[in-house]
C-alpha positions as CSV (number, residue, x, y, z in Angstrom):
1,X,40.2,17.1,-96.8
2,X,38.4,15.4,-94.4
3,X,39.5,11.9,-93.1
4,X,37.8,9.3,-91.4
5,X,38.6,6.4,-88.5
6,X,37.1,3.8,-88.4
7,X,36.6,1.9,-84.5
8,X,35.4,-1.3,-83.7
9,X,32.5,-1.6,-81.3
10,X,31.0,-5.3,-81.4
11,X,31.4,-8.8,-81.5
12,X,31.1,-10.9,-85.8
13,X,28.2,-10.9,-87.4
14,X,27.3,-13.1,-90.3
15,X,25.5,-11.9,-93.7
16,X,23.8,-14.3,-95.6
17,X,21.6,-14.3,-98.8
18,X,18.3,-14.0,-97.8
19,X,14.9,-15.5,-99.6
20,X,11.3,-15.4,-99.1
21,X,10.0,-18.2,-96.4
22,X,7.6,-19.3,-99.2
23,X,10.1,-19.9,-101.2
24,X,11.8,-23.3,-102.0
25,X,14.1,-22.4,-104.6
26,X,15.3,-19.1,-105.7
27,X,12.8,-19.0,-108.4
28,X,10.9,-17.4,-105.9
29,X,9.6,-14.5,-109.0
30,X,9.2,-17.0,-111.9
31,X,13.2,-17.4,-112.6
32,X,15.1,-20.5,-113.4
33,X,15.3,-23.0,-111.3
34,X,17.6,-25.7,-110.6
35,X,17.4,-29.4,-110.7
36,X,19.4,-31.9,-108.3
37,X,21.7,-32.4,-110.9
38,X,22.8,-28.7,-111.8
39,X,20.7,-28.0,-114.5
40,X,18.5,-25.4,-114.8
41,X,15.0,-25.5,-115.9
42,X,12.5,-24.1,-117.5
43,X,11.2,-20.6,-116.8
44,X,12.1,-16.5,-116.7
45,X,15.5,-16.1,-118.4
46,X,16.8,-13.2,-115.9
47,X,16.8,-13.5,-112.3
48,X,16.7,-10.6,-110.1
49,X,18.9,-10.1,-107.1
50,X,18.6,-7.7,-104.5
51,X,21.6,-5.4,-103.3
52,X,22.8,-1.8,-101.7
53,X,23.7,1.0,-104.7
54,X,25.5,3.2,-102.3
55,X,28.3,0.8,-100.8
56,X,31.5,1.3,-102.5
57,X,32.9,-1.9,-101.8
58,X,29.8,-3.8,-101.4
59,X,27.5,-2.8,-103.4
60,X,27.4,-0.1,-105.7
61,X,25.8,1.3,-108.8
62,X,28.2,3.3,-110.7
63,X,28.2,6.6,-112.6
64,X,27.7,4.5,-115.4
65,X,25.6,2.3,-114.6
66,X,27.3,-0.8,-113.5
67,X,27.5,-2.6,-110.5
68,X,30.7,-3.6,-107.9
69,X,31.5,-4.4,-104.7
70,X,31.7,-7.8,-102.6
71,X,27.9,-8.8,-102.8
72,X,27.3,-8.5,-106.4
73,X,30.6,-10.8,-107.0
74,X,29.0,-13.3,-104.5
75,X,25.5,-12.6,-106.1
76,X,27.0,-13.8,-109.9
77,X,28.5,-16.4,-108.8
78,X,25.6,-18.0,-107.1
79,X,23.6,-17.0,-110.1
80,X,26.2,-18.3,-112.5
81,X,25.8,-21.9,-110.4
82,X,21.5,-21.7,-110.9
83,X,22.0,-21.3,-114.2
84,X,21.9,-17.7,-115.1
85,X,24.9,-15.6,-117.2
86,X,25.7,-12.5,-115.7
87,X,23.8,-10.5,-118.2
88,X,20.9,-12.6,-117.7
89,X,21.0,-10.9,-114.0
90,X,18.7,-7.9,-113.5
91,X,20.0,-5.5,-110.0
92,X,17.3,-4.0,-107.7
93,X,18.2,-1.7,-105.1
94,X,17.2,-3.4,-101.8
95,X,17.5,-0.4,-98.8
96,X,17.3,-1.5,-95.5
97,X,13.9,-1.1,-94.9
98,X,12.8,-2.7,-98.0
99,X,14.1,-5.8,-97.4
100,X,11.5,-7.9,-96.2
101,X,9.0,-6.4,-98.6
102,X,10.9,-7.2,-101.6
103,X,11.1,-10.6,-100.6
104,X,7.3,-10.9,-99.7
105,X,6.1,-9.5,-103.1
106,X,8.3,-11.5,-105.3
107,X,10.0,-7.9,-106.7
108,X,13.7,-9.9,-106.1
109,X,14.6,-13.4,-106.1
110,X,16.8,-13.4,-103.4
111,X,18.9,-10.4,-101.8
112,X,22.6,-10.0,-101.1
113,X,22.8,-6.4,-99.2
114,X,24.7,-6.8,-96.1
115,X,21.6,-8.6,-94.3
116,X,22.9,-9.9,-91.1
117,X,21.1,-12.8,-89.8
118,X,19.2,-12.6,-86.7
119,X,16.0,-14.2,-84.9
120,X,13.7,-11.5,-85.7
121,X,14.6,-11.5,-89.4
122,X,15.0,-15.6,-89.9
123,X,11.1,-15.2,-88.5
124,X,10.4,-13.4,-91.6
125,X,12.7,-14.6,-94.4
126,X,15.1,-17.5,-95.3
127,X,18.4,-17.3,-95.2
128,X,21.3,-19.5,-97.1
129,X,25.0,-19.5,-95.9
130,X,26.2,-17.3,-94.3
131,X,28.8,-15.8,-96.8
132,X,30.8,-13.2,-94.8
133,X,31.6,-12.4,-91.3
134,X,31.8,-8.8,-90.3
135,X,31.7,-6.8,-87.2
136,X,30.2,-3.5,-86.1
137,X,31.9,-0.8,-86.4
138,X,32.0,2.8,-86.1
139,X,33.2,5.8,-88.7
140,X,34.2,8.9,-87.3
141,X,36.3,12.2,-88.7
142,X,40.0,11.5,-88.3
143,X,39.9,15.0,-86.3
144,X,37.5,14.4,-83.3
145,X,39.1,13.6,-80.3
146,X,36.1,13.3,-78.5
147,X,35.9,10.0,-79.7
148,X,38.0,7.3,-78.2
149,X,36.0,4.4,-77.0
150,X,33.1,3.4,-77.2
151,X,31.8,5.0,-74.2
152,X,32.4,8.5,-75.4
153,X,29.7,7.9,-78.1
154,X,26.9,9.1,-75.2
155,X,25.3,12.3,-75.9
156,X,26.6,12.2,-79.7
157,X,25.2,11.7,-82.8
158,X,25.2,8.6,-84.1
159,X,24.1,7.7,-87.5
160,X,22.3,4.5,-88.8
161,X,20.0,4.0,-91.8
162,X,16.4,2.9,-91.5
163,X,15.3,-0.8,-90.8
164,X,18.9,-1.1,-89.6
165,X,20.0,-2.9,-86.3
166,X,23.8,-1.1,-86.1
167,X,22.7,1.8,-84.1
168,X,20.2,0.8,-81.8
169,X,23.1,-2.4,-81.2
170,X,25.2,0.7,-79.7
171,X,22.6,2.3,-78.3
172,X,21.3,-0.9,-76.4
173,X,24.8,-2.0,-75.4
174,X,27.6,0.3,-75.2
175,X,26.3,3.9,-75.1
176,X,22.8,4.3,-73.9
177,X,22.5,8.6,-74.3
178,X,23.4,7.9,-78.0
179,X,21.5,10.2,-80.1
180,X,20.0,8.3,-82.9
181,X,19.8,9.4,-86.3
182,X,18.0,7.1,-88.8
183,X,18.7,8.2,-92.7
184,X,17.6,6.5,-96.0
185,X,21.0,5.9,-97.0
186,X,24.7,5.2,-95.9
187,X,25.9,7.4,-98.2
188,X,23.5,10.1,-97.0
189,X,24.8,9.3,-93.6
190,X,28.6,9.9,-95.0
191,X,27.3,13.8,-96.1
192,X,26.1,14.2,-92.8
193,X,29.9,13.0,-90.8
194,X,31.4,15.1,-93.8
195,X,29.1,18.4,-93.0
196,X,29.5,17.6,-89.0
197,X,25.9,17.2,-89.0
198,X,26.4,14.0,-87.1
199,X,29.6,12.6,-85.3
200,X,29.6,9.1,-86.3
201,X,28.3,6.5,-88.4
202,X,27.7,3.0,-87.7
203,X,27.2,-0.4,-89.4
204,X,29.1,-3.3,-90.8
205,X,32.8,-3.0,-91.0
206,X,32.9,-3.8,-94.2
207,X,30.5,-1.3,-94.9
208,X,32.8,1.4,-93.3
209,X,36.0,-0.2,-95.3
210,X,34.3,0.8,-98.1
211,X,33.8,4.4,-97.6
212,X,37.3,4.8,-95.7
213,X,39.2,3.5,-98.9
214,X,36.9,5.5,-100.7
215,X,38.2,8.3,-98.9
216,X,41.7,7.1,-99.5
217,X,41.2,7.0,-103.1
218,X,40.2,10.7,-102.7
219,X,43.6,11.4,-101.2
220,X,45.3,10.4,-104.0
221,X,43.4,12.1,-106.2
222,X,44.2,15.4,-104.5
223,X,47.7,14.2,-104.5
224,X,47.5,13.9,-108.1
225,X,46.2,17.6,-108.7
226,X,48.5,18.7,-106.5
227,X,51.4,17.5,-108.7
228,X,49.8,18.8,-111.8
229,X,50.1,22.8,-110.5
230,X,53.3,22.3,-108.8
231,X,55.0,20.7,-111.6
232,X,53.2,23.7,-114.6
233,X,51.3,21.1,-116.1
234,X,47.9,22.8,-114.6
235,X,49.2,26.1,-116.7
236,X,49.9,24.1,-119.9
237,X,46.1,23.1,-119.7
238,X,44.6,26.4,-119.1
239,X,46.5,28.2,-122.2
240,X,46.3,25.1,-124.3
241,X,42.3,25.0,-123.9
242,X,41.2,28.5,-122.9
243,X,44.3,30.8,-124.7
244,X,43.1,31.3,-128.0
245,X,39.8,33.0,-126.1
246,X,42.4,35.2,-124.1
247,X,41.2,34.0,-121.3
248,X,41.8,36.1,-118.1
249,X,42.2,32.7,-115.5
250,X,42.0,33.2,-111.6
251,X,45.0,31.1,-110.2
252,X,44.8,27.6,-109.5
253,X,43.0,27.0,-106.8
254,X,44.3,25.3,-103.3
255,X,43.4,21.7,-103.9
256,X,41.4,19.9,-101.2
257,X,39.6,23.6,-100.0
258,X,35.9,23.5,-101.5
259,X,35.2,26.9,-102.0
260,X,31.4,27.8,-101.2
């Protein structure tokens, strides 16, 4: 199994729900809006908020089809306060480089994604809060010792997604022979640390919370699989289901070893 550390590298940085500069209220795409006194008005009766799908932790679409993670519980709640019931809220994906477009077509009301301000961006959007602080950080296999400081992250890979600031940050500041890699996604980024593609990820350190617990959460599953062939119950399950076809089973296999 393969484990991950995860490093700071940089100073806070503050995420914020971000809108389109045109628009004075969040009912930006035709939603509700909200009077001075708390009460909605007329208009849409669903809103539609912009946030990450692959973030465990932040934002995340699941398996079956609902949403977690820090931003969509800050997302309802300001939604709950214009107005809107959480099934009256409709989820977008918003990836990084999508952002600002979203916002300038009206395709989201408002976005909650881990959108750290900054002056480039407040030129092109608005942005209410902030909500969190988080630093940058960087997520690395548990295993490579080539990775101590900061420093050392010259002449590796170093993985960011597109329309992201977290790698060119490191890049511009700490560890100038960085060798960028932009991907679509984080998760697609995780693959790559996991495959030793890449040596390192970076972004948001609540971001990279995320996937370490994730990882965590893996451990214990393994843990858990482990128990069930040590202790017979892994046997028990093999007769019960495949006996009666006199089944001829391999072993169980060594759990946390992907066989190719």
């Amino acid at each position: 199994m393969i484990t991950m550390n995860v490093r700071r590298t940089t100073t806070a940085a503050a995420a914020a729900l971000a809108l389109a500069l045109t628009t004075a209220t969040v009912g930006a795409a035709g939603a509700q809006t909200v009077g001075a006194d708390g009460a909605s008005g007329s208009g849409a009766e669903t809103i539609t908020i912009g946030i990450k799908f692959d973030q465990p932790g932040v934002g995340l679409k699941t398996p079956d089809g609902t949403y977690t993670g820090f931003d969509v519980d800050v997302a309802t709640y300001v939604a709950k306060q214009l107005g809107f019931e959480p099934g009256d809220i409709k989820w977008k994906e918003a990836k990084s480089a999508d952002r600002e477009t979203l916002l300038e077509r009206g395709d989201v009301d408002f976005i909650a994604a881990s959108y750290s301000i900054n002056d480039e961006r407040e030129e092109k959007v608005d942005f209410a809060g902030p909500y969190l602080l988080a630093h940058q950080d960087v997520l690395m296999r548990a295993d490579d010792d080539s990775i101590k400081k900061p420093e050392d992250l010259n002449n590796k890979k170093l993985c960011s997604v597109t329309g992201s600031t977290s790698a060119q940050n490191v890049k511009d500041d700490i560890a100038p022979q960085a060798q960028l890699q932009e991907y679509g996604g984080y998760s697609e980024c995780l693959t790559g640390l996991e495959n030793e593609i890449i040596d390192a990820l970076t972004t948001d350190d609540v971001i990279l919370a995320g996937y370490a617990a994730q990882d965590e959460f893996k451990g214990k599953i393994n843990t858990a699989l482990e128990k069930m062939v040590s202790d017979g119950s892994w046997d028990q399950y093999v007769e019960k289901n495949f006996g009666p076809a006199d089944y001829q089973n391999e072993p169980a296999p060594k759990i946390g070893v992907v066989v190719e």
